[in-house]
Every structure is written in structure tokens, then in C-alpha cells.
C-alpha positions in Angstrom: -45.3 1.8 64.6 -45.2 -1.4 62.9 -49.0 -1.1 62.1 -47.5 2.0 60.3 -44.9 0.3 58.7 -47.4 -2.8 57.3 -49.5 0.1 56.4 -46.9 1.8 54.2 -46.1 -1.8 52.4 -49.8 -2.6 51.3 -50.2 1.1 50.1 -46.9 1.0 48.3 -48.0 -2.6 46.9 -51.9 -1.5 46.3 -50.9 1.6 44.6 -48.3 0.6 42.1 -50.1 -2.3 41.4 -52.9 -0.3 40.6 -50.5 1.9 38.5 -49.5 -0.8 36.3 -53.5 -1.7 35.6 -54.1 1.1 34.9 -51.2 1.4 31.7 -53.9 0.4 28.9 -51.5 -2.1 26.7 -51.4 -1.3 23.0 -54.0 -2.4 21.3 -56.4 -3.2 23.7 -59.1 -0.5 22.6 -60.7 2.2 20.5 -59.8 6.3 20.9 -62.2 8.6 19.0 -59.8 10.6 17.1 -62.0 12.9 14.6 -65.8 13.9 14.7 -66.5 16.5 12.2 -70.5 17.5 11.6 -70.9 19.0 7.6 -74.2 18.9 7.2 -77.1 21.2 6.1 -77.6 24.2 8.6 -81.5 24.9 10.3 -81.6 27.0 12.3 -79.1 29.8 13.7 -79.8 32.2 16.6 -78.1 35.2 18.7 -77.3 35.8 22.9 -76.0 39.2 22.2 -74.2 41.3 19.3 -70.6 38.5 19.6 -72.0 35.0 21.0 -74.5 32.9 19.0 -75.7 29.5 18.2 -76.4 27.6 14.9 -78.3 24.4 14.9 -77.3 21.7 12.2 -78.6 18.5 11.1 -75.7 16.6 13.1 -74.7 19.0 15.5 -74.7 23.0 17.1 -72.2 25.5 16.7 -71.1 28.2 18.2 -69.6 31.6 17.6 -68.2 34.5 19.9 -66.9 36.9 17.0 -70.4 37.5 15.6 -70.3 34.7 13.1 -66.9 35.3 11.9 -65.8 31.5 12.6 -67.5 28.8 14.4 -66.7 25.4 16.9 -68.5 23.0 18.5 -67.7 23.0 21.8 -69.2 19.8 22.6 -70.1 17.3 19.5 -73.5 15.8 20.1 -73.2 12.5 18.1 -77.2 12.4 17.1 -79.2 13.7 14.3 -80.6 17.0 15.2 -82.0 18.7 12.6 -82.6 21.3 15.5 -84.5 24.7 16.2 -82.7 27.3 18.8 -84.6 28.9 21.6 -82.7 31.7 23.4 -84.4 32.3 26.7 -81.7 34.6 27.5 -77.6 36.0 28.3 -77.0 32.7 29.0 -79.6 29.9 28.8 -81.0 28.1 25.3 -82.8 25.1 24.2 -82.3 23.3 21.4 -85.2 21.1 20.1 -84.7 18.3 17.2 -85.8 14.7 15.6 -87.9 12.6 17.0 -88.6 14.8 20.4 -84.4 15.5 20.8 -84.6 18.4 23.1 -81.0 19.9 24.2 -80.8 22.5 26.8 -77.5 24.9 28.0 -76.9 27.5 30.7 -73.5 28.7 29.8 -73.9 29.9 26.1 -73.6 26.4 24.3 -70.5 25.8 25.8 -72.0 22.3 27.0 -75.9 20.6 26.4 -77.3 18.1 28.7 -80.2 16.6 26.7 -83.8 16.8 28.3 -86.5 14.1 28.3 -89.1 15.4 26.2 -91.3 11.9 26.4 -92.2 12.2 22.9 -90.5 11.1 19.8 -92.5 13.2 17.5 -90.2 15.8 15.6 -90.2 19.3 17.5 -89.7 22.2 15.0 -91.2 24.9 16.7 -89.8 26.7 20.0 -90.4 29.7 22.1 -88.7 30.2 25.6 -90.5 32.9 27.4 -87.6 33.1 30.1 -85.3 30.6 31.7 -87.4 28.5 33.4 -90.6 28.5 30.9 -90.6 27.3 27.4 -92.6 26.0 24.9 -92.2 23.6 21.9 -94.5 22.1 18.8 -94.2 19.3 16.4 -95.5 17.1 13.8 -94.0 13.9 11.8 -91.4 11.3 12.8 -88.1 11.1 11.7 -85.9 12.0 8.9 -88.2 11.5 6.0 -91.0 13.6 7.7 -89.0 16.8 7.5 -88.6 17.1 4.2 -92.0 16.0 3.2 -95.2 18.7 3.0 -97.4 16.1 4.1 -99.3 16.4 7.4 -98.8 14.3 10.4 -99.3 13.8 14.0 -98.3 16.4 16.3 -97.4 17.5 19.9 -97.5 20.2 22.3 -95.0 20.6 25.0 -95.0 23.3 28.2 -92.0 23.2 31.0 -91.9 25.5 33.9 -88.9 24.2 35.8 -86.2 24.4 33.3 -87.0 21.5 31.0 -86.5 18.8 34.1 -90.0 17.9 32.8 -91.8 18.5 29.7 -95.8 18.5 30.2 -98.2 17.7 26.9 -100.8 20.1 26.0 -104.2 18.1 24.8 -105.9 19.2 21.6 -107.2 22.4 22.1 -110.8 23.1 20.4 -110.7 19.9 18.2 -107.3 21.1 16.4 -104.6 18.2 16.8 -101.9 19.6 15.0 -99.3 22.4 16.2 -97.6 24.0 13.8 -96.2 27.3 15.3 -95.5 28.4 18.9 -94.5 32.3 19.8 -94.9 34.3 22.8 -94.1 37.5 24.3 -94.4 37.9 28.0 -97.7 36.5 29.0 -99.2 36.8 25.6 -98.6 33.9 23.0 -99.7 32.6 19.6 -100.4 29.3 18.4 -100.9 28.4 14.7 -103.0 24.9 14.5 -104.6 22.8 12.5 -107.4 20.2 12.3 -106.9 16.6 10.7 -109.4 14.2 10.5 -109.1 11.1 12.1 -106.8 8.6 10.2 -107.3 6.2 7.6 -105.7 3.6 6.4 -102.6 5.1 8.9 -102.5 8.4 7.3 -104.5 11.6 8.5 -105.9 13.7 6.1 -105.3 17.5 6.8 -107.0 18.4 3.0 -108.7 21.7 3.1 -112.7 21.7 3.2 -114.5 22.5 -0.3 -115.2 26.3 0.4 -112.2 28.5 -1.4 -111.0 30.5 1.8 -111.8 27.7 4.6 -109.0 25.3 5.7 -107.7 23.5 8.4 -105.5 26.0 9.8 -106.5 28.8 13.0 -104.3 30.9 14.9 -105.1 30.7 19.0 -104.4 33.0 21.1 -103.5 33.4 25.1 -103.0 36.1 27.3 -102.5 34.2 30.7 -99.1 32.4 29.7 -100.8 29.5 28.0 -103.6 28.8 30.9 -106.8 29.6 28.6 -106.6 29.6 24.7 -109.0 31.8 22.2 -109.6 31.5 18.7 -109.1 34.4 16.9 -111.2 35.4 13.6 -109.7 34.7 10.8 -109.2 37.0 8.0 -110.5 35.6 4.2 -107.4 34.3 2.2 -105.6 34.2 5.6 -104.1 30.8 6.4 -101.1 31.4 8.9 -98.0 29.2 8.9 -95.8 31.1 11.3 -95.7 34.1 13.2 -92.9 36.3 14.1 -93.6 39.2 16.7 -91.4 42.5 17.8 -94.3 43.3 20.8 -97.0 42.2 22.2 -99.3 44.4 19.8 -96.8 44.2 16.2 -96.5 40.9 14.3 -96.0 39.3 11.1 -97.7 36.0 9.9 -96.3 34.0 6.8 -98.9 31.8 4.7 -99.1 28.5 4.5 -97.5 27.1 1.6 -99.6 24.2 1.0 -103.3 25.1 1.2 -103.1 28.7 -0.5 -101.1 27.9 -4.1 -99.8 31.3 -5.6 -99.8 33.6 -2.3 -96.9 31.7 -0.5 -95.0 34.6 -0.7 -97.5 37.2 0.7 -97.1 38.6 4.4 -99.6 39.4 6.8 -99.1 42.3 9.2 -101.3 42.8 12.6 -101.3 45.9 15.2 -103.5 44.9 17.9 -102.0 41.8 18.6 -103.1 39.6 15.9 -107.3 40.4 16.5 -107.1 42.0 12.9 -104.5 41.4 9.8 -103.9 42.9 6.4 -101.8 41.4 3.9 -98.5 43.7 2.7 -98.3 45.2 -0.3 -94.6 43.8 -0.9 -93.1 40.8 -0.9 -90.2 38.6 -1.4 -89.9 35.9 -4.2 -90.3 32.4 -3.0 -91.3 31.5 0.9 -91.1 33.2 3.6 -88.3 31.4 5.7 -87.7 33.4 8.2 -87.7 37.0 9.3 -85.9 39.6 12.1 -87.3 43.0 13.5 -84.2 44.9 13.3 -83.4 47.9 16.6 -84.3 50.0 13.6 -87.9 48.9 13.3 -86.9 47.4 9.4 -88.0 43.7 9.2 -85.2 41.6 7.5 -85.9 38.3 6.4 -85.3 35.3 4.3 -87.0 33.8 1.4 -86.9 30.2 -0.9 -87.9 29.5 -4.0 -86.4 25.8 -3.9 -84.9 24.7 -6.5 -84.7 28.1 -9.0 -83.1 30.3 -6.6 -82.0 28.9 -3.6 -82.3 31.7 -0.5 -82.4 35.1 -1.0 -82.2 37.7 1.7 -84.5 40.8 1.4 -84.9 43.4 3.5 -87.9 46.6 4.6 -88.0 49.9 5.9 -91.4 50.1 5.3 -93.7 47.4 7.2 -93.2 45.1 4.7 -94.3 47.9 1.9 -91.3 47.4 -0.9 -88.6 45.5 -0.8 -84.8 45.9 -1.4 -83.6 42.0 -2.2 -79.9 41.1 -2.2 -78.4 38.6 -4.4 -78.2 34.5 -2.8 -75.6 33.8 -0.7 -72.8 32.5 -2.5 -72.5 28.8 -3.4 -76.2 28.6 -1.7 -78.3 25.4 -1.7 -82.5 25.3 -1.8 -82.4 24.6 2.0 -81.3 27.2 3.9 -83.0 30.5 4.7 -82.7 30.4 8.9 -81.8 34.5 10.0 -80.2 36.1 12.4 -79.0 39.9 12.9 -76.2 41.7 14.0 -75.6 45.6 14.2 -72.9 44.6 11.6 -74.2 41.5 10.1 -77.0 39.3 8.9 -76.1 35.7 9.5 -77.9 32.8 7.2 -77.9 29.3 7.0 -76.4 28.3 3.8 -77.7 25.1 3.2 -75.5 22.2 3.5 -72.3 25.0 2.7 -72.2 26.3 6.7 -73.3 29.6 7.5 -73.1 32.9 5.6 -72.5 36.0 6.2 -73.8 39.3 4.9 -71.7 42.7 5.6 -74.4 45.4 6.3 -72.0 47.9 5.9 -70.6 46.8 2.6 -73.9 44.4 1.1 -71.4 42.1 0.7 -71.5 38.2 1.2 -68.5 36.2 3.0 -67.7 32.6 4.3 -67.2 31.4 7.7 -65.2 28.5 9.4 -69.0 27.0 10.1 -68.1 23.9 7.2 -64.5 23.8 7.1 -64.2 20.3 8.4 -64.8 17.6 6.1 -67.7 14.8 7.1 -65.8 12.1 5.6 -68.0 9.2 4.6 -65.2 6.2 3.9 -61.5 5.6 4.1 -58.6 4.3 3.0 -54.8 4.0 4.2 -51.6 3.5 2.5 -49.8 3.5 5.7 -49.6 4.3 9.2 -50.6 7.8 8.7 -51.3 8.3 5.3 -55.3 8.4 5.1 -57.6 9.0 2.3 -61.0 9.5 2.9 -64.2 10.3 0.2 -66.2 14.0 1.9 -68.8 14.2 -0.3 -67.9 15.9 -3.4 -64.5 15.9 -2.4 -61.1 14.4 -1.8 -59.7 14.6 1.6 -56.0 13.5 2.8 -54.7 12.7 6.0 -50.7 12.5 6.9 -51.6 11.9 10.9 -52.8 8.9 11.0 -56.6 10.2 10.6 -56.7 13.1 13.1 -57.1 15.7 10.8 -58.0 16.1 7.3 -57.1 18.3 4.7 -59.8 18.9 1.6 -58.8 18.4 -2.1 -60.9 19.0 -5.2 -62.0 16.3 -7.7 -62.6 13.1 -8.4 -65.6 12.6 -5.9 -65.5 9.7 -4.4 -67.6 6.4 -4.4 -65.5 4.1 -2.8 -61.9 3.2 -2.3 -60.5 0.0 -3.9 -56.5 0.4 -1.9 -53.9 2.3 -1.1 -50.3 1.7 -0.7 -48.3 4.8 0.2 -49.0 7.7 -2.0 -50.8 5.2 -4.6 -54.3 5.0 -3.9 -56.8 3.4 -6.4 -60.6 5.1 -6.4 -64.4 4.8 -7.3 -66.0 7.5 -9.1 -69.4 8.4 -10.5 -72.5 6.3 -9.2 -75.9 7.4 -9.4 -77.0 8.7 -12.6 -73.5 8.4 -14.0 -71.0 4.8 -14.3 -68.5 4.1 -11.5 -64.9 4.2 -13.1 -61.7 3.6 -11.3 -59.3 6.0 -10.9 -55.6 5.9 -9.6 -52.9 8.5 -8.3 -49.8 8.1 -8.2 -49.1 11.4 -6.0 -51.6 11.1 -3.2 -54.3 12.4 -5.0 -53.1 15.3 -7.0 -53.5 13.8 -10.0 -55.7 11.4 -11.2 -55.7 8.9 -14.3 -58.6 6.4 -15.6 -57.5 2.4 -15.2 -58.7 -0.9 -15.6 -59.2 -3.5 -12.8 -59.2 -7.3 -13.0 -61.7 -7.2 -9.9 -65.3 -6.2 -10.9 -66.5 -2.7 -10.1 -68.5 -2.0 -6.5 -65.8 -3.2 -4.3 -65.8 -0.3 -1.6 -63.5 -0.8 1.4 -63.5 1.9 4.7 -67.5 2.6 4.6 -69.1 3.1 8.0 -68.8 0.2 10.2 -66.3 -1.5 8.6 -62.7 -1.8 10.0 -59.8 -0.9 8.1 -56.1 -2.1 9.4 -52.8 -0.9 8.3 -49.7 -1.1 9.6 -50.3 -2.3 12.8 -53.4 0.2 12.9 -56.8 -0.1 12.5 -59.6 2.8 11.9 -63.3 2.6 11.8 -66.1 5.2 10.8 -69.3 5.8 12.5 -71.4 7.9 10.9 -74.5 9.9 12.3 -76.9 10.6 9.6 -74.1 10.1 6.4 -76.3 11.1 3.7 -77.7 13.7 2.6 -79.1 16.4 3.7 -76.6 16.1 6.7 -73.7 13.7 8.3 -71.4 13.3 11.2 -68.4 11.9 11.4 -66.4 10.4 14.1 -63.8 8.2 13.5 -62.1 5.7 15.9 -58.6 4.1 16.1 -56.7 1.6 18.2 -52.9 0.5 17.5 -53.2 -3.5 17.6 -49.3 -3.7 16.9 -45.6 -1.9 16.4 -45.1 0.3 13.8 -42.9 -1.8 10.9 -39.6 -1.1 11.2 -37.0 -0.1 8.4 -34.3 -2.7 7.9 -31.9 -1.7 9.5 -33.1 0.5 12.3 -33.3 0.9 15.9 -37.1 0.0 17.0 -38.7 2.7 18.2 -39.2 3.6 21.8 -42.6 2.9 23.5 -43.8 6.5 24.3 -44.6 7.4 28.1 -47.6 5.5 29.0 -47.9 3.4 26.1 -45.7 0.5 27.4 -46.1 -3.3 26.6 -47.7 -5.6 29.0 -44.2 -7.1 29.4 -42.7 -3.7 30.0 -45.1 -3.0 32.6 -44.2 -5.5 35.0 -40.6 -3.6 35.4 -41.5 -0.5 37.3 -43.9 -2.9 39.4 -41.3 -4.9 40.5 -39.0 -2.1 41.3 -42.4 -0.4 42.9 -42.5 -3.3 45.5 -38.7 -3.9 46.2 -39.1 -0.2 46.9 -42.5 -0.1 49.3 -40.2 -3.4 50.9 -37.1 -1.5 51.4 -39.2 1.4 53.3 -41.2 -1.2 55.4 -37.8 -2.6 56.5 -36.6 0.8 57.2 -39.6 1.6 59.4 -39.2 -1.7 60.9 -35.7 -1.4 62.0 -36.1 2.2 63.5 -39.2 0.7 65.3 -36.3 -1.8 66.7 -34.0 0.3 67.6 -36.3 3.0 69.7 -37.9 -0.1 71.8 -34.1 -1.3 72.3 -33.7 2.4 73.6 -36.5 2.5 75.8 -35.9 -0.6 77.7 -32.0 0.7 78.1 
């Protein structure tokens, strides 16, 4: 009994103790309060008529109300730039910048990133169930993306799930991998052949002869054991392939080594052995395209920077073509598809995700860009927050956990803020910075003259920003253009001030002072004492008993 009772007292003793540790003291670290991803959409992809996925330079979305509105379930705090493979009901990759491969098994509820062993870009994916996938890629890094120059490239073939990624070797002298499809056993791969580099660059340039280049489309029918070339048609330079069966499919030219047909589509019927170009087409490049249950082919097309994406669509094979206007407020980079009984879906550039009423041909707006990737800050007090989101304005009145867009100025930089007066950069680039100020929080704006010189930013990324006993800092993922992430941190280093006059304010449960905290310990251990004694004198009294 009295090892019972000495028991209780260290428990009681251990465990308040380790109660009071555990109270984090104000100010002693940072809380992530705000991530928001705006940034150009690549890639978008269905599980079934309601749940989908869209990829995003900073992030993947998505949806269970057939691309009505869209969340991020879990924010993945790394440039992406990602390409969606759905393997099927309930199991996807996503694969990304410099050999970023993502995987899920509950719809894109939650990603566990894989080790690819590469950190060449993979922009090319096709799952052939949920244990075998395959992935292609060329270039490194950001700039590589948006280049059309050729680079070095990988193959990549998992059996188990993505728990490892094997590399395929160059496969009859071609080193590059531009395109990977497969249905079933049966899968296609678009290569092409580079020379060996020099002076660090590899030179991809077609050979002399008119219809010869550097690009072939392999073939496989044993799941990716033995590899075929297949003859290639004259004026026939495949870029990607897109197949409804086995024996259907429908090849896009490469933009680059055939000037003037980059529009043209190829259509095969045996399985790619034979092709013939359609008699239709789209104008600009052929993004991407969708057999629909119909047996119409929908797809996408660019002409970057005259007309941004348009969406076109073919009962015919590809014959004629019945084109709907761009989405609205569209940007030259978008063009990813996917396809609904009700909908078509498209990336919209760095503007979210569209949406196109099949019922109605009509184009409406999702939730897919509604929260503002601020790129710097400013605050006029505790929780009054005003933050630059590209070309817009953005306000805060909870201390920086959410933020509310307003129209212009665009902001460059902040200067300061006191309260609702906040003093402003705008312009930059091509245009002069001028200084703005509002008196109103930023509803209206008026042009003023500092005694500082121009360029003085305050809040950009890195940088801490205190207020009020607060301070904030931004870290950005990829905060320019063509994409960005936000996620903004903030710690309370002291007491809010307090009016003259008042009452200070009462510490809120958990949030107690270092001083504070040594209260309920004391009263914890008089306590776990008090209970010890008890112990100890009923332990007394039952041996007194006993020997009685």
C-alpha cells in the first residue's frame, strides 16, 4: 500500500509537471496560419462523374461536385507543375519538377510523395492499374518547362505501387521520352534521338531530308517487356498520343520540327501500325483531347499569345469541328481537359479552372482560385493586414488568417501602415513605381510624395514583420510567375496594447504566461501530496486494525 501511495505522488508530480511544459509560453514560436496556392493550372483529371483532381504549379486540388468548387485537402508546400495519373476509383499519381512524384489511395484526400531517384522533370504519365505505372521526362527545373528546347530525359516503370521507381535505358539509340500511354498490355512511346552533347547542350535538330526527324513512336504489346518501332508515316512527327482502345487513337504533331501543321491530327485504327491525318482541325496546338461515352473526341487547343485556349469539339473522327469561344478571362497557358456527362472542365491558366455547361455551351467560374497567393505584407495593427496578390489588393481584419481580395492599385511593395492608413508601391516593370496612400483601408487611393526614396519594400518573403506585439513572416513557394504559394506564419512575442484605461485582457485557456503557469503546478502537487497523505494514513489505520 504505501508503494501505491509513493506511486500516486510521482504520477501526480510527473504528470502536472509535464502539463505545465507542455503550455507553450507566448511568444516562443511560429504557427502557420494561411497557405493559399494561385497559380497557373496543368493538368486536371477525373475518378468518376463527381470526384476529380487538378494539378497546379504549387499545389493539387480537389473536387467532389464535378468541378463546381474546389479544396486542397492537404497543401503540398513544393513546386509541382504536376501531371495527374488516375489508375483508378481510388488511387492516382501525381508526377512534377525535378522528378516530384506524388501518389494517393483515398481520392486526393492525402499524398505521400514517392522517391522517383531522378530530378529530371516528369511530364508525362500513364497508370495502367494500381500497382503499375509509368512516367517520362525531359529538362530540369522551372525554366525547362517553358522552354521548346530539348533536353535530357528519363524513363520510369513501377510495379509495386511506386515504393520503387525503376529506369528504362535508351531504347534503340533514342534518349529522349517525350510521351507515355498504355491500354492494358499494349502501350505507346513517342521518342526521340539527340546527339551527344556539346558544349553542355544536346542538339535534337532535325536531319537535312524534309520528312525525317528525330522523333519515332515505339510500340509494346507485352506491358513494356520488348519495344518495336513502328513505320512512320511521311509528314508524321508524333508529340503525344491519346487512345479510347487498344486499336483507336489520336497522335498530335510536334510543334517544333513540323512549322505550319501543328494543328493537324493524326488518327490510327489498327493500333497505331498505320495513320492518316484528319481532315479538320482546331486553331492553334493541340493541348489535349477526351474520347467522350459518345464516341465524339473533345479537346483543347492554344494559339499562345492571340487566343489563349479554345475548346473544340467532333462528332466526326476528327472530320469538322464545332469550336466554342475561350474560356473567360483565359490566359495562353492553359488547355489541360477533362469531361463530365454535364461538363467539360479546363485549366484556365493562372485564373483556376473553368467550366463549360454542355447542356447550355456556356462558360462559368469555380472556387479553384478564390484564395489570394499573397506575395508581401503589411500591418497597421494587430489584425489589420494588407497584403499585395498579384494584380490585386488584399485585406486582412484577423490578424492574417484570411484574406479578402480588392481591386486596384497593384501592388509593388508596402512602405507602412498605421490602422486603416496604409502607404503603397505601384507600377514596376515597364512602368515607374509611385506611391500611393489610403486613408480607408484601401478603398480609395490617392498619389503622394515621400521624403524616403522609392524601392523601400517592407513584408516580402522572408522578411519578418512585427506589430503590436505580433510578428508575421511569408514563405513563398515558387512566388512568381507562372505560379506561387503562400503560407504565412505568426507567433505573438508580447500582450496586445491596452487602451488607457482598461482592464488587461485575460490570457485565453492554454495561452498562459510562464509566471502563470507555475500556479496550477503548485496547486497540482499540494494536491498529488494531500492524496499521498490520505493513502498513507488509511494504510495506518488498517495495520493498527490488524494487529488489534
Amino acid at each position: 500500500m504505501r508503494r501505491i501511495a509513493l506511486l500516486a505522488l510521482v504520477v501526480t508530480i510527473i504528470g502536472t509537471t509535464g502539463s505545465a511544459r507542455a503550455q507553450t509560453p507566448v511568444g516562443e514560436g511560429w504557427g502557420r496560419i494561411y497557405s493559399a496556392s494561385q497559380s497557373s493550372f496543368t493538368d486536371i483529371a477525373m475518378f468518376d462523374e463527381t470526384t476529380g483532381l487538378a494539378a497546379a504549379a504549387a499545389g493539387i486540388l480537389r473536387t467532389d461536385d464535378g468541378g463546381r468548387s474546389w479544396t486542397e485537402p492537404q497543401p503540398i508546400d513544393a513546386e509541382v507543375y504536376g501531371t495527374i495519373g488516375i489508375a483508378d476509383d481510388r488511387h492516382a499519381w501525381v508526377v512534377g519538377l525535378s522528378g516530384q512524384i506524388w501518389h494517393t489511395s483515398d481520392q486526393g484526400m492525402s499524398w505521400q510523395r514517392q522517391q522517383s531517384g531522378t530530378a529530371i522533370n516528369l511530364h508525362s504519365f500513364s497508370a495502367v492499374n494500381a500497382s503499375e505505372a509509368w512516367a517520362a521526362g525531359m529538362g530540369r527545373g522551372v525554366n525547362d518547362i517553358m522552354s521548346s528546347a530539348d533536353y535530357e530525359s528519363t524513363l520510369l516503370h513501377t510495379v509495386d505501387a511506386g515504393q520503387t521507381w525503376t529506369t528504362i535505358p535508351d531504347l534503340f539509340g533514342y534518349n529522349q521520352f517525350r510521351s507515355i500511354s498504355f491500354v492494358g498490355e499494349q502501350g505507346w512511346l513517342v521518342v526521340s534521338r539527340c546527339r551527344p552533347p556539346s558544349a553542355g547542350t544536346l542538339d535534337c535538330s532535325p536531319p537535312p531530308r524534309r520528312y525525317e526527324t528525330p522523333h519515332a513512336l515505339l510500340k509494346t504489346e507485352d506491358g513494356g517487356v520488348t519495344w518495336r518501332v513502328l513505320r512512320q508515316e511521311p509528314g508524321f512527327v508524333p508529340e503525344r498520343t491519346w487512345w479510347r482502345d487498344a486499336r483507336h487513337g489520336v497522335a498530335s504533331h510536334d510543334i517544333t520540327a513540323v512549322f505550319g501543321s501543328a494543328d493537324a491530327l493524326f488518327l490510327t485504327d489498327d493500333g497505331g501500325l498505320t495513320w492518316t491525318p484528319a481532315e479538320g482541325h482546331l486553331e492553334g496546338t493541340i493541348v489535349h483531347l477526351v474520347f467522350a461515352a459518345d464516341g465524339s473526341i473533345w479537346a483543347t487547343a492554344n494559339c499562345a499569345p492571340w487566343c489563349g485556349t479554345s475548346l473544340g469539339h467532333s462528332q466526326d473522327q476528327g472530320a469538322t469541328w464545332e469550336a466554342f469561344e475561350a474560356p473567360p478571362r483565359g490566359t495562353s497557358y492553359g488547355g489541360s481537359l477533362a469531361l463530365t456527362a454535364q461538363a467539360a472542365l479546363v485549366t484556365n491558366g493562372n485564373q483556376g479552372i473553368a467550366r463549360f455547361d454542355l447542356a447550355s455551351n456556356s462558360w462559368s467560374a469555380t472556387s479553384s482560385a478564390t484564395a489570394p497567393a499573397i506575395t508581401s505584407i503589411v500591418f497597421g495593427s494587430r489584425d489589420r493586414g494588407y497584403a499585395s496578390a498579384g494584380r490585386y489588393f488584399a485585406v486582412s481584419d484577423d490578424g492574417g488568417a484570411t484574406w479578402t481580395e480588392r481591386g486596384a492599385p497593384p501592388i509593388a511593395g508596402f512602405v507602412s501602415a498605421d490602422g486603416d492608413k496604409v502607404v503603397a508601391l505601384t507600377g514596376g516593370g515597364l512602368t515607374l513605381l509611385t506611391a500611393m496612400e489610403s486613408d480607408d483601408a484601401g478603398l480609395t487611393w490617392r498619389a503622394v510624395e515621400l521624403d524616403e526614396p522609392l524601392g523601400k519594400y517592407v513584408g516580402a518573403p522572408g522578411a519578418v514583420v512585427a506589430r503590436d506585439g505580433r510578428e508575421w513572416m511569408i514563405r513563398g513557394v515558387g512566388v512568381y510567375w507562372p505560379g506561387s504559394r503562400t503560407i504565412l506564419y505568426r507567433r505573438d512575442v508580447g500582450p496586445p496594447p491596452v487602451a488607457t484605461g482598461a482592464a488587461p485582457p485575460t490570457p485565453l485557456a492554454g495561452q498562459e504566461d510562464e509566471g502563470d503557469s507555475r500556479v496550477p503546478l503548485v496547486i497540482s502537487v499540494l494536491a498529488g501530496l494531500a492524496v499521498a497523505a490520505a493513502l498513507f494514513a488509511a494504510t495506518w489505520a488498517l495495520r493498527r486494525r490488524r494487529r488489534s
